[in-house]
C-alpha positions as CSV (number, residue, x, y, z in Angstrom):
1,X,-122.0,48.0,-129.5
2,X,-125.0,47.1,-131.2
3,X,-124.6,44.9,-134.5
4,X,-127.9,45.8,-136.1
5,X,-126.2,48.6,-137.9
6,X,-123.3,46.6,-139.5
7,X,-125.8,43.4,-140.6
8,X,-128.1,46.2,-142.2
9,X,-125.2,47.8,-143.9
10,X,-124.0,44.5,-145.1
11,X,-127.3,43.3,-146.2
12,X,-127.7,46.0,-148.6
13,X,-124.2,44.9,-149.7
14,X,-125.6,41.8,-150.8
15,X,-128.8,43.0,-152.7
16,X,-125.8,45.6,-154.6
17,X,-123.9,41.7,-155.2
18,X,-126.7,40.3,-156.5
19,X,-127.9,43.4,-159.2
20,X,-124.0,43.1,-159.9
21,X,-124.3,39.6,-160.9
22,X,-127.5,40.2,-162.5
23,X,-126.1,42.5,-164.5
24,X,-122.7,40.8,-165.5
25,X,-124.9,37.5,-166.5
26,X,-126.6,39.6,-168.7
27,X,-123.8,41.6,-169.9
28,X,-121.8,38.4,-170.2
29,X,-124.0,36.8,-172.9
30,X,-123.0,39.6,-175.5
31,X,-119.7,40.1,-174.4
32,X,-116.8,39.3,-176.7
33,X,-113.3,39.0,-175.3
34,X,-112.3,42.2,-177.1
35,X,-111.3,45.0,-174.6
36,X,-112.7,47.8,-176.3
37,X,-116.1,45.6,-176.9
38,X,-116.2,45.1,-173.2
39,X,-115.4,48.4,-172.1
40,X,-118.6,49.6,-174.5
41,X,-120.8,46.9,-172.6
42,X,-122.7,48.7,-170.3
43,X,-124.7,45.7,-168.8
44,X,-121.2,44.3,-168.1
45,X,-119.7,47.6,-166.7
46,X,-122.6,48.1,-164.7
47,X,-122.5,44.9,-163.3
48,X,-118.6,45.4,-162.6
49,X,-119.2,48.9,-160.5
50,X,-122.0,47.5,-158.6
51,X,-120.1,44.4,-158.0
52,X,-117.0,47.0,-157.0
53,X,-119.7,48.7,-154.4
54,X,-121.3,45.8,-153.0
55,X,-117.2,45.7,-151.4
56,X,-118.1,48.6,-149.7
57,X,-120.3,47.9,-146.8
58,X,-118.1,44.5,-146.5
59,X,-115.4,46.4,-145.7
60,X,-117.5,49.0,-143.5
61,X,-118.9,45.4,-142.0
62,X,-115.9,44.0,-141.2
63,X,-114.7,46.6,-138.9
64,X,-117.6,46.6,-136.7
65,X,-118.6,42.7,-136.6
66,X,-116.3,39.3,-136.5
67,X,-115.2,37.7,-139.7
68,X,-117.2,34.4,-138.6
69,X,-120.3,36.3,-138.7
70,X,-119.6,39.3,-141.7
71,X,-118.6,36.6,-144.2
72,X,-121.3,34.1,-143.8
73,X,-123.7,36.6,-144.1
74,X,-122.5,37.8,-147.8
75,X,-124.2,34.1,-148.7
76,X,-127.5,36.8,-148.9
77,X,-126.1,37.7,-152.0
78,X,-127.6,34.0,-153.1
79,X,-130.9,34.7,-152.1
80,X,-131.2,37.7,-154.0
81,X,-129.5,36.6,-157.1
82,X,-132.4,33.8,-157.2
83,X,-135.4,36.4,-156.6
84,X,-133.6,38.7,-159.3
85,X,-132.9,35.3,-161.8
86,X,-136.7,34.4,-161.6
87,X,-138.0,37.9,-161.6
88,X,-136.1,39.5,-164.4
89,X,-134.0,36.4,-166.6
90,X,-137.2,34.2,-166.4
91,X,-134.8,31.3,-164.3
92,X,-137.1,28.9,-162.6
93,X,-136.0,27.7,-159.3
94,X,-136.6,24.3,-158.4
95,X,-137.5,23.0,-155.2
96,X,-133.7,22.0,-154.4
97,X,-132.7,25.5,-154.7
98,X,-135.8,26.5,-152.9
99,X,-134.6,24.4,-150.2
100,X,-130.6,25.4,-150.3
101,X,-132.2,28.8,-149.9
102,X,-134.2,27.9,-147.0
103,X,-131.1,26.7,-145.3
104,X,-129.1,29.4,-145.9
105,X,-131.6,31.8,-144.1
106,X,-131.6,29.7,-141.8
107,X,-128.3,29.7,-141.0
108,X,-128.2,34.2,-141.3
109,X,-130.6,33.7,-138.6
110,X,-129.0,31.7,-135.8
111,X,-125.8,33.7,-136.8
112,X,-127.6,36.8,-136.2
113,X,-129.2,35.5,-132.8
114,X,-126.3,34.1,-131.4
């Protein structure tokens, strides 16, 4: 069976991590430990339900590939949240991160070739 399919899936897992992070981060910095005032933030809920589907391709990954390769590949969810941090919370990424990134594809790519 081919594992093309289940990466993909996963991968768009990850991007659905990362705008669920995005989103909490920004939720987050109005947030008041109240549950009514969290249940009204929407940047927080939103970041909550697409943190709740990023689970779903995981899952859907998890049957079709090893855990040794499914797992290690949610670390895409990194990448992302850096590219969404600089692009839409003006974050700037220095070169240490830059590199840590660079690693981690890296390593997505000899798990995907072996």
């Amino acid at each position: 069976m081919s594992r093309l399919l289940p990466m993909a899936v996963l991968l768009v897992g990850t991007v659905f991590g990362a705008f669920g992070a995005m989103y909490l981060n920004l939720g987050a910095k109005k947030a008041r430990l109240e549950i009514k005032a969290l249940m009204r933030n929407r940047k927080l809920t939103l970041g909550v339900v697409l943190y709740g589907l990023s689970f779903l391709p995981y899952l859907y990954a998890l049957r079709q590939l090893p855990l040794s390769i499914a797992y290690p590949m949610t670390s895409m969810t990194y990448i992302w949240s850096a590219f969404l941090a600089t692009k839409y919370l003006n974050e700037r990424i220095d070169v240490w991160r830059w590199s840590g990134i660079t690693a981690i594809v890296i390593g997505i790519t000899l798990l995907g070739a072996s």
